[in-house]
C-alpha positions in Angstrom: 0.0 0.0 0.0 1.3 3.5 -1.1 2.3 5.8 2.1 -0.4 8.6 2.3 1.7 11.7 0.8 3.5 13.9 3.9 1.1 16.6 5.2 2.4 20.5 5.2 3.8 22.1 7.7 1.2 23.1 10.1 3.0 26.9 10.8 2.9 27.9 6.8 -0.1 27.9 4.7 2.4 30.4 2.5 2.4 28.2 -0.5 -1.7 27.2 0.3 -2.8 30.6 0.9 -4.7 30.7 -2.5 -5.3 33.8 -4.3 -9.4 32.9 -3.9 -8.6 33.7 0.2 -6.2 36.2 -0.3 -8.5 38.1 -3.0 -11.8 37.4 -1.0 -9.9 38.9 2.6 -9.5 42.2 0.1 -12.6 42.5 -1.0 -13.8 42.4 2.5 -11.4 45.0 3.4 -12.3 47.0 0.5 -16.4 46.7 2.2 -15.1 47.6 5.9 -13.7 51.0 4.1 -16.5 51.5 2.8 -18.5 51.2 5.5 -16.7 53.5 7.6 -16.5 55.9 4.8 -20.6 55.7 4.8 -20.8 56.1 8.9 -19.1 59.7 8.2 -21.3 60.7 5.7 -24.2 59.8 7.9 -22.8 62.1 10.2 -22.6 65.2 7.7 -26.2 64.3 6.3 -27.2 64.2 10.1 -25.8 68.1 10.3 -27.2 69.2 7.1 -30.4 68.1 7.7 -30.6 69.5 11.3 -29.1 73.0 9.7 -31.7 72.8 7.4 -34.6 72.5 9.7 -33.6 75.5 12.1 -33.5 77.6 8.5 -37.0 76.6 7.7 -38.4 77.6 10.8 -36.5 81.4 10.1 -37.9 81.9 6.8 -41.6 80.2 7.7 -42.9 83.4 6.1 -41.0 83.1 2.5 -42.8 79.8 0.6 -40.0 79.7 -2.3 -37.7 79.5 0.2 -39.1 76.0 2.0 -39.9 74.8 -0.7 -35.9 74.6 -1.4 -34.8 73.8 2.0 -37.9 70.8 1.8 -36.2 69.4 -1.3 -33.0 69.5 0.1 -34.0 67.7 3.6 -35.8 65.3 1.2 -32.4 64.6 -1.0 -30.3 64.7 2.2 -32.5 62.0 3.8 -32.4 59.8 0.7 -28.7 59.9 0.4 -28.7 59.0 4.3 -30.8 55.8 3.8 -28.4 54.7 0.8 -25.4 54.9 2.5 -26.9 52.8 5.6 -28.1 50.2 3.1 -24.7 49.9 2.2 -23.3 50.0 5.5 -25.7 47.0 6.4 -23.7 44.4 4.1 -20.1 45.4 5.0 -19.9 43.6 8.3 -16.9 43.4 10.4 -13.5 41.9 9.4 -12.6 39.0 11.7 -8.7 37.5 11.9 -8.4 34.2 12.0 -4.8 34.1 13.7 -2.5 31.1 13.0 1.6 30.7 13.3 3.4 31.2 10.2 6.6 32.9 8.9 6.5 36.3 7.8 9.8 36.6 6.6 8.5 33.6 3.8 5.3 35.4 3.6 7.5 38.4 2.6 9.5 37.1 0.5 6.7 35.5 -1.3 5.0 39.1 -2.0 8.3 40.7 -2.9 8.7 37.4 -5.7 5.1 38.3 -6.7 5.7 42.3 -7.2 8.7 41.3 -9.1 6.7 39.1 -11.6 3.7 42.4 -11.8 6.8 44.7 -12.6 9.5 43.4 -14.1 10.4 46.9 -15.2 11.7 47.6 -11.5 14.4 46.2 -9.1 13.0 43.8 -6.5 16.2 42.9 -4.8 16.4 39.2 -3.0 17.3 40.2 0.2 19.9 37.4 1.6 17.5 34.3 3.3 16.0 35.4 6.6 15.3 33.6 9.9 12.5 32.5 10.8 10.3 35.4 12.1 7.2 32.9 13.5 4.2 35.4 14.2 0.4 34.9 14.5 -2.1 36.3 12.7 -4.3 36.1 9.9 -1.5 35.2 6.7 -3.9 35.9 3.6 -4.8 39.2 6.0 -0.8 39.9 6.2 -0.6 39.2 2.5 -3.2 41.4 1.6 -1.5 44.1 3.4 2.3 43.5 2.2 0.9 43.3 -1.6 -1.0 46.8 -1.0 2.4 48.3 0.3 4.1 47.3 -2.8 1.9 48.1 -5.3 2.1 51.6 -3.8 5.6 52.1 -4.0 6.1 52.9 -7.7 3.7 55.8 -7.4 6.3 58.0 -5.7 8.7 57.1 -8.8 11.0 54.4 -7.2 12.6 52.1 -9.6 14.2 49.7 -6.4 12.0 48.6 -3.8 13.5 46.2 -0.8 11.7 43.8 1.2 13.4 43.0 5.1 12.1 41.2 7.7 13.3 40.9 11.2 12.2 39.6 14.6 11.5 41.7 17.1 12.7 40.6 20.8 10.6 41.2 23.8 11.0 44.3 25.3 11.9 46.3 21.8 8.3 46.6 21.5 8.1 42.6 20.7 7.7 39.8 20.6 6.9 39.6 17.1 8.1 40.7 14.2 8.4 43.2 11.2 8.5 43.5 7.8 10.0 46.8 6.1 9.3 47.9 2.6 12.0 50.7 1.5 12.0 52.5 -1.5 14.2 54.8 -3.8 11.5 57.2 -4.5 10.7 61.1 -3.7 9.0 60.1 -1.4 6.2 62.0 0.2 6.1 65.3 1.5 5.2 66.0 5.4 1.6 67.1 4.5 0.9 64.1 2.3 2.5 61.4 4.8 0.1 62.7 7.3 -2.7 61.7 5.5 -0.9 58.6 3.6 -3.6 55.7 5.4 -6.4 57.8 5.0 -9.5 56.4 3.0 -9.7 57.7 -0.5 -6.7 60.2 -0.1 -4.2 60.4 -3.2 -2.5 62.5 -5.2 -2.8 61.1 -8.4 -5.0 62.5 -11.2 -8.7 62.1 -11.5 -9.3 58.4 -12.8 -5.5 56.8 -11.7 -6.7 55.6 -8.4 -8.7 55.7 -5.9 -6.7 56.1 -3.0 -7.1 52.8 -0.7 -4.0 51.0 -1.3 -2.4 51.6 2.4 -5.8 51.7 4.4 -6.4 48.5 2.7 -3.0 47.9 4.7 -3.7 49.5 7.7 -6.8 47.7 8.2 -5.3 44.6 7.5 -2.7 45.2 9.9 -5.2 46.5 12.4 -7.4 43.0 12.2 -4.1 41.0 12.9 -3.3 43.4 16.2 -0.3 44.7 15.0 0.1 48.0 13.1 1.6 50.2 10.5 4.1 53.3 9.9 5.3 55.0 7.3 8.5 57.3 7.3 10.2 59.3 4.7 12.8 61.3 5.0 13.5 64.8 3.7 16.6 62.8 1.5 13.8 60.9 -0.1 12.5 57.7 0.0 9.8 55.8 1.7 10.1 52.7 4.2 6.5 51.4 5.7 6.8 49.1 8.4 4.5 46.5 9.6 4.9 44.9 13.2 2.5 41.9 13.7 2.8 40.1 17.3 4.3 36.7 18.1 2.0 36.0 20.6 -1.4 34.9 19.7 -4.4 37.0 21.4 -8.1 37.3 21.0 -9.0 37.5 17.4 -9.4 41.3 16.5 -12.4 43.3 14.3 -11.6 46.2 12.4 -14.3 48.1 14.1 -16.4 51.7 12.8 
C-alpha cells in the first residue's frame, strides 16, 4: 500500500494561501472602508439636515424659500438611507490568527511584485530567519501586496523587502517587515494623511486612493500596526509589526 503523501507544515499555509482567500480577505477589506466611509457621511447628512430645519423655521414666512430647504432635507434623507443600506452588508473583518513565517510570507510578496513589474528592481534580500508570528497570513498578505503596489507611485525604480524579529522588550515579541524604497518620497503634509480612506495624489481616474488603508486595516485586524516614514533625502520605508503571541481575534471596528 502507497504511504499517504507527507502533510504540510502546520505553521505555513504560505504556498496554500490561494489567491481565492487572499483576493476574497481584500474585497472584505475594501467593504469595511467603505462602511466607515458611509458612517461619516451619515454624520454630515445628520448636520445638514438638522441645519436645514432650524433655516425653515427662520424663513416660515418666504414659501419659495421652504420649498428649497424641503427638497434638500428630502435629498439629504435619501442619500442618508443609501449609505446605511450599504453600511448594512459590510460587516466586520474577523482575523483568524494562526503561526506562520513572515519573513516567507514576505518574500513571497516581494517574488510576486517582481513578476507584476519586471520593469523595477526587487532585490532578493539574503535568506531570513524565521520570524514565527500569528495572525491572519492571507490578512498579512493582503497588506504587504497593498504596500508594494504603492511604492512605484512615488517614482522608485528599487523597492526592498526585510524582515526581522522583534525581541521582547523592543516593542516585541513579534516581528516586522520593512518595505523601502528609492522614491521622492512623500512630503510632510501628504504622509500625514498617507492611510487615510480615499486620499491620493494622483489625477482624477489613476486611483482611488485605498491602497495603504487596505493595509492598515489589515494590519489593524491581525493586532499589529503600521508606519510609514520618509525622509527629507527621499525615499519611503512602511513598516509593519505583527505580534508573536497569539491573542483574541481582533475586528476592524467603525
Amino acid at each position: 500500500m502507497a504511504a499517504d503523501p507527507p502533510s504540510p507544515e502546520p505553521d505555513s499555509l504560505t504556498a496554500n494561501a490561494s489567491d481565492s482567500l487572499i483576493e476574497a480577505k481584500r474585497l472584505v477589506l475594501m467593504g469595511q472602508i467603505g462602511a466607515d466611509v458611509g458612517h461619516e457621511l451619515n454624520n454630515l447628512f445628520g448636520k445638514i439636515i438638522g441645519l436645514a430645519e432650524m433655516t425653515l423655521d427662520q424663513v416660515a414666512d418666504r414659501p419659495d424659500a421652504c420649498a428649497e430647504l424641503e427638497t434638500l432635507i428630502g435629498v439629504t434623507e435619501q442619500g442618508a438611507r443609501i449609505v446605511e443600506r450599504l453600511e448594512a452588508c459590510c460587516g466586520w473583518t474577523v482575523a483568524e490568527p494562526r503561526q506562520f513565517d513572515l519573513a516567507a510570507v514576505a518574500e513571497a510578496a516581494r517574488a510576486a511584485a517582481e513578476a507584476r513589474r519586471p520593469d523595477l528592481s526587487y532585490p532578493a534580500d539574503r535568506p531570513a530567519p524565521p520570524c514565527k508570528v500569528v495572525a491572519d497570513e492571507a490578512l498579512v498578505r493582503v497588506a504587504l501586496d497593498a504596500v508594494l503596489e504603492n511604492a512605484p507611485r512615488w517614482g522608485a525604480r528599487r523597492i526592498e523587502v526585510s524582515c526581522r524579529s522583534i525581541p521582547p522588550g523592543e516593542d516585541g515579541p513579534g516581528a516586522e517587515v520593512i518595505v523601502r524604497d528609492d522614491g521622492a518620497g512623500m512630503t510632510p503634509e501628504v504622509l500625514a494623511r498617507a492611510f487615510e480612506p480615499f486620499f491620493t495624489t494622483r489625477p482624477p481616474g489613476e486611483g482611488m486612493g485605498v491602497g495603504l488603508t487596505l493595509a492598515k486595516y489589515a494590519v489593524a485586524a491581525c493586532r499589529g500596526r503600521i508606519e510609514a516614514e520618509s525622509p527629507a533625502g527621499g525615499g519611503t520605508a512602511v513598516r509593519l509589526f505583527l505580534p508573536a503571541a497569539e491573542g483574541r481575534p481582533s475586528e476592524v471596528k467603525r
